[in-house]
DRENFILO-937478 format. One line per 8 residues: number of its first residue (from 1); their letters; for each residue x, y, z of C-alpha. Coordinates in steps of 0.25 Angstrom, whole numbers, plus 2048, in hexadecimal, padded with zeros to 3 digits. Layout:
BEGIN
NUM = a = X Y Z; ...
END
This chain:
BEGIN
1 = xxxxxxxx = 15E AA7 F55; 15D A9C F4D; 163 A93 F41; 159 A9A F38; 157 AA8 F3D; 164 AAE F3F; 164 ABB F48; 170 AC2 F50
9 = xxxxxxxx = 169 AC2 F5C; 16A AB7 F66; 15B AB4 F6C; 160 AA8 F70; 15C AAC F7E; 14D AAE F79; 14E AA1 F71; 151 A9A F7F
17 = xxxxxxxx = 145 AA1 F86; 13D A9B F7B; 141 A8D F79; 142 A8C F89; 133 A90 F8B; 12E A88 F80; 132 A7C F85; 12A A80 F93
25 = xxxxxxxx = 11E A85 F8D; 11C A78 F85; 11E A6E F91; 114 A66 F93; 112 A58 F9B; 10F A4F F90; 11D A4B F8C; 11C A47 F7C
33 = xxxxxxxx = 115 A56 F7B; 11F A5A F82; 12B A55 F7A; 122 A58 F6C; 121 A66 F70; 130 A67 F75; 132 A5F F66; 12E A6A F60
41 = xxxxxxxx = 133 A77 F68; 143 A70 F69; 145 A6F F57; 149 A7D F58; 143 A8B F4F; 146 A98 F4E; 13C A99 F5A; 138 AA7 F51
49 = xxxxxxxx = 12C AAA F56; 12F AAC F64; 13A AB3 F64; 132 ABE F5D; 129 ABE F67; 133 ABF F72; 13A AC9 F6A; 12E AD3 F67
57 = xxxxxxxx = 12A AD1 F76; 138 AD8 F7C; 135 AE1 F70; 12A AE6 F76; 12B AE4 F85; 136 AE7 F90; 12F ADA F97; 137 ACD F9A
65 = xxxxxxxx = 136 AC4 F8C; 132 AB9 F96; 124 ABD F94; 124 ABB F84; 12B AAF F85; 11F AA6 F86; 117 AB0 F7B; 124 AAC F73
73 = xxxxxxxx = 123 A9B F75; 114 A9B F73; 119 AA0 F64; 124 A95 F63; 118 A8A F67; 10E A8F F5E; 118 A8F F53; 11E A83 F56
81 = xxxxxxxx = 113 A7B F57; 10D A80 F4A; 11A A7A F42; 116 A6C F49; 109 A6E F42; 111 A73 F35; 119 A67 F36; 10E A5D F37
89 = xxxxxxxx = 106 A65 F2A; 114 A65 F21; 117 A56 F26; 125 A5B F29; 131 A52 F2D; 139 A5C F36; 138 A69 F3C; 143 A71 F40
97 = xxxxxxxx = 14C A65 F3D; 144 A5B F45; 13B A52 F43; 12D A59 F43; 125 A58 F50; 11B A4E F49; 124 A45 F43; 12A A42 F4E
105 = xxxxxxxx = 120 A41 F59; 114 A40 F4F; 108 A46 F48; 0FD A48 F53; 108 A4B F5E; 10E A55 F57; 100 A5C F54; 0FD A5B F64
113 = xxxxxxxx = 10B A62 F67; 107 A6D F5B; 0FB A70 F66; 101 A6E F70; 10C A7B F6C; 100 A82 F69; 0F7 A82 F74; 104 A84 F7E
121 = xxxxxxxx = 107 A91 F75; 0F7 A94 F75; 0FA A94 F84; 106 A9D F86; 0FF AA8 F7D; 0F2 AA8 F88; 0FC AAA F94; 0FF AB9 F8C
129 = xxxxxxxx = 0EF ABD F89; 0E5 ABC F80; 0E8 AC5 F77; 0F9 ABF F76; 0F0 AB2 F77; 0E7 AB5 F6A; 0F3 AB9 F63; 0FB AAD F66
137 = xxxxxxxx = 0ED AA4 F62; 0EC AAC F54; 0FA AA9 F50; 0F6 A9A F50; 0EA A9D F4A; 0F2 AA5 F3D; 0FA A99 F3D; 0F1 A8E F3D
145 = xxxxxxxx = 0EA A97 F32; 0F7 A9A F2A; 0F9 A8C F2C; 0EE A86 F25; 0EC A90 F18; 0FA A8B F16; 0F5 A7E F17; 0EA A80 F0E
153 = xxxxxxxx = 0F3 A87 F03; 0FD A7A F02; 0FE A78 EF3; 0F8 A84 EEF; 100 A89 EE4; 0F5 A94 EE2; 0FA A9B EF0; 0FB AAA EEF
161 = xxxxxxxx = 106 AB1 EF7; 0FC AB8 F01; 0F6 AAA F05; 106 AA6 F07; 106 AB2 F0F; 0FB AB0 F17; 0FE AA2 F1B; 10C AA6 F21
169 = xxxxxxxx = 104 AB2 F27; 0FC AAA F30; 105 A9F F32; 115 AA6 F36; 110 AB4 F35; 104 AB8 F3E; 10B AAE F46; 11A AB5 F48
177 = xxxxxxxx = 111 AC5 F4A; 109 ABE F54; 117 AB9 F5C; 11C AC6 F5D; 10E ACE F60; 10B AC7 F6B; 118 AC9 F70; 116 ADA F6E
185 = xxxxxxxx = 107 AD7 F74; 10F AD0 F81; 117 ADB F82; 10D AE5 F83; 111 AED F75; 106 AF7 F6E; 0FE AF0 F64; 107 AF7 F58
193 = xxxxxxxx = 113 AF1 F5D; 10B AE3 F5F; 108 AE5 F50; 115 AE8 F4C; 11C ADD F52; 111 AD4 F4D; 114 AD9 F3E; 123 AD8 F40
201 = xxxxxxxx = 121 AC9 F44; 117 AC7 F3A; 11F ACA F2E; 12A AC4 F34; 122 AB7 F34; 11E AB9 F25; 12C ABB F20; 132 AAE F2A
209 = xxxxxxxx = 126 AA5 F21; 12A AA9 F14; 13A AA6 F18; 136 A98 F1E; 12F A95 F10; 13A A9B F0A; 144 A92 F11; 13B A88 F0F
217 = xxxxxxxx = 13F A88 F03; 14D A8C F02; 152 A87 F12; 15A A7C F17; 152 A71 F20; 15E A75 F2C; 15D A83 F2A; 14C A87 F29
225 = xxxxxxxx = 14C A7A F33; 140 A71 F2C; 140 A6A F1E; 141 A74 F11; 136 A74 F07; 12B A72 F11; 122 A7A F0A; 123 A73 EFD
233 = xxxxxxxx = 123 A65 F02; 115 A69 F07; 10F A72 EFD; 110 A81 F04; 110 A8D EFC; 119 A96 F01; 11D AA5 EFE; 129 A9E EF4
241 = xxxxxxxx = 122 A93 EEE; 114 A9F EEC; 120 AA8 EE4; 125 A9E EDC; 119 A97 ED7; 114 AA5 ED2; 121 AA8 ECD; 128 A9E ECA
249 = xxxxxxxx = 12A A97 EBB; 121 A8B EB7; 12B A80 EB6; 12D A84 EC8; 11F A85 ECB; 11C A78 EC6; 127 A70 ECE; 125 A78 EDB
257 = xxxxxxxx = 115 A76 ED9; 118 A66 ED8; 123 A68 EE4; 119 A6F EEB; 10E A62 EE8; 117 A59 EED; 118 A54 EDF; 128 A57 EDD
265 = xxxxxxxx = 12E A52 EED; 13C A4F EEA; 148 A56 EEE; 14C A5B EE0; 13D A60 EDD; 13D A67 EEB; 149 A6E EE7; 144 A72 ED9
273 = xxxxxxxx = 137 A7A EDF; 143 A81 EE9; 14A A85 EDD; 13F A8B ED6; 139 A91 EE2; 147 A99 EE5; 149 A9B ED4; 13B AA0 ED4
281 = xxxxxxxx = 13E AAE EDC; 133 AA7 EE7; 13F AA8 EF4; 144 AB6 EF1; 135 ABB EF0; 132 AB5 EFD; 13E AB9 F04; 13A AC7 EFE
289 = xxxxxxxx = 12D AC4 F05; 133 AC2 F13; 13B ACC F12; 130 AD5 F0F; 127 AD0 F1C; 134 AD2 F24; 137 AE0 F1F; 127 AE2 F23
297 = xxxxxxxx = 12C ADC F32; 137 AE5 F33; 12D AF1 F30; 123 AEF F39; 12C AF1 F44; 130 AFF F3E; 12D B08 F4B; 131 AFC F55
305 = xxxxxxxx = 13C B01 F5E; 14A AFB F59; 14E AF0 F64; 157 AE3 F66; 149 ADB F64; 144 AE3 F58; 152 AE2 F52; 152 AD3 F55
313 = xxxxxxxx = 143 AD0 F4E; 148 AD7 F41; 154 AD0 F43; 14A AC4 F43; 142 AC8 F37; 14D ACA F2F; 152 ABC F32; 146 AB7 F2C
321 = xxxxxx = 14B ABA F1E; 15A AB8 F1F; 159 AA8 F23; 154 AA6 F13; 160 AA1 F0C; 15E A9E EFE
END
């Protein structure tokens, strides 16, 4: 599936759908936008979110998948322009291995091509309805949302685990359930199986975010795709670092804190907060954590008919865990 999620199913033939129809939907005359938003699309990505919506579509429907497919790429969009926007808040170097989108073309052109994927993903949900419209409209607006409490928590080393919690609610979770219930919604599902697919998703989503801060912290740059220590080079609080500083011995919360300040940026003081982080017990109570939000996936499909496509999302969940390597 990818060189971080590792499934036995081939969905290489969905992968193609996608990637092929994302390079249509986003042409557009104006040539530097064009190649800004190609850029962006061609560095690669587990393409996630898409494929959970193609997935829960043939779940539900006997329909061709060609009607999902757009439902599917407006998700891609959304979320890919929101990591231009991430970029430009971290000041990161790469994404995915390359250069970020504004480093190499630029601070305000990277902001316009952000907008750009958004508005032609505001776009493609209206063609489905108002109400696919409104759900595809109030996942940007959770992540937005998600995004700026996380914002507004930087540096707090007063931050509770519910805030931590809410934060990724709003900016992976809502976002993953509201892929996959517009797709039950598409495919004309009752509203309990809509409900169920969103919960699925949702908690999925929950657990991928505590294991991208946990690899975060214990990844490689060519496996997780982006440069490590992201989050403690820019002063966010996550489920590892929360742990730790509750829990941890003095002597560790002290050179984390001044990591965490940007007090302590060389290599060998980087490595000391990682040790303490893992020493502390803060990565195996977060993977215990994801695991938990996965078993809570798994379970909200309990009275789901067992199928290829339902066998393949748990397969998918499951994945979500076993990429950690510490």
């Amino acid at each position: 599936m990818s060189e971080v999620l590792k499934i036995s199913v081939d969905l290489s033939g969905k992968l193609d759908l996608i990637n092929k129809r994302l390079v249509e939907v986003l042409k557009t005359d104006n040539p530097r936008l064009n190649e800004m938003s190609n850029y962006t699309i061609s560095s690669g990505g587990k393409r996630l979110r898409p494929l959970i919506v193609l997935l829960v579509y043939e779940l539900n429907t006997t329909k061709p998948l060609e009607n999902a497919i757009d439902l599917a790429v407006a998700y891609e969009i959304m979320h890919s322009a929101s990591l231009i926007h991430d970029d430009i808040i971290d000041e990161a170097e790469e994404r995915r291995g390359m250069p970020s989108l504004y480093r190499k073309y630029g601070l305000g052109d990277a902001i316009v091509t952000g907008d750009y994927m958004f508005s032609v993903a505001y776009r493609i949900g209206a063609t489905y309805g108002i109400d696919v419209s409104n759900v595809v409209a109030e996942a940007a607006q959770k992540l937005a949302e998600g995004q700026i409490e996380e914002s507004m928590n930087l540096g707090n080393f007063k931050i509770t685990e519910d805030t931590y919690f809410n934060i990724i609610t709003n900016k992976t979770a809502y976002f993953f359930g509201a892929g996959a219930k517009s797709a039950a919604m598409i495919a004309q599902s009752s509203g309990e199986d809509q409900n169920n697919m969103f919960n699925f998703a949702f908690n999925v989503g929950m657990a991928f975010q505590i294991a991208d801060d946990i690899l975060d912290i214990v990844g490689k740059e060519e496996i997780i795709g982006k440069t490590p220590f992201t989050d403690m080079k820019h002063s966010a609080l996550t489920l590892p670092m929360i742990y730790a500083l509750k829990n941890g011995n003095e002597a560790g919360k002290r050179h984390l804190k001044s990591v965490l300040r940007g007090r302590e940026t060389d290599p060998e003081s980087v490595q000391k907060a990682k040790q303490f982080l893992i020493d502390s017990g803060s990565v195996d109570y977060s993977i215990e954590k994801a695991k938990k939000f996965i078993d809570m996936a798994i379970e909200s499909e309990k009275t789901a008919k067992i199928s290829p496509n339902l066998q393949t999302l748990f397969e998918i969940a499951y994945s979500v865990i076993s990429r950690i390597r510490v």
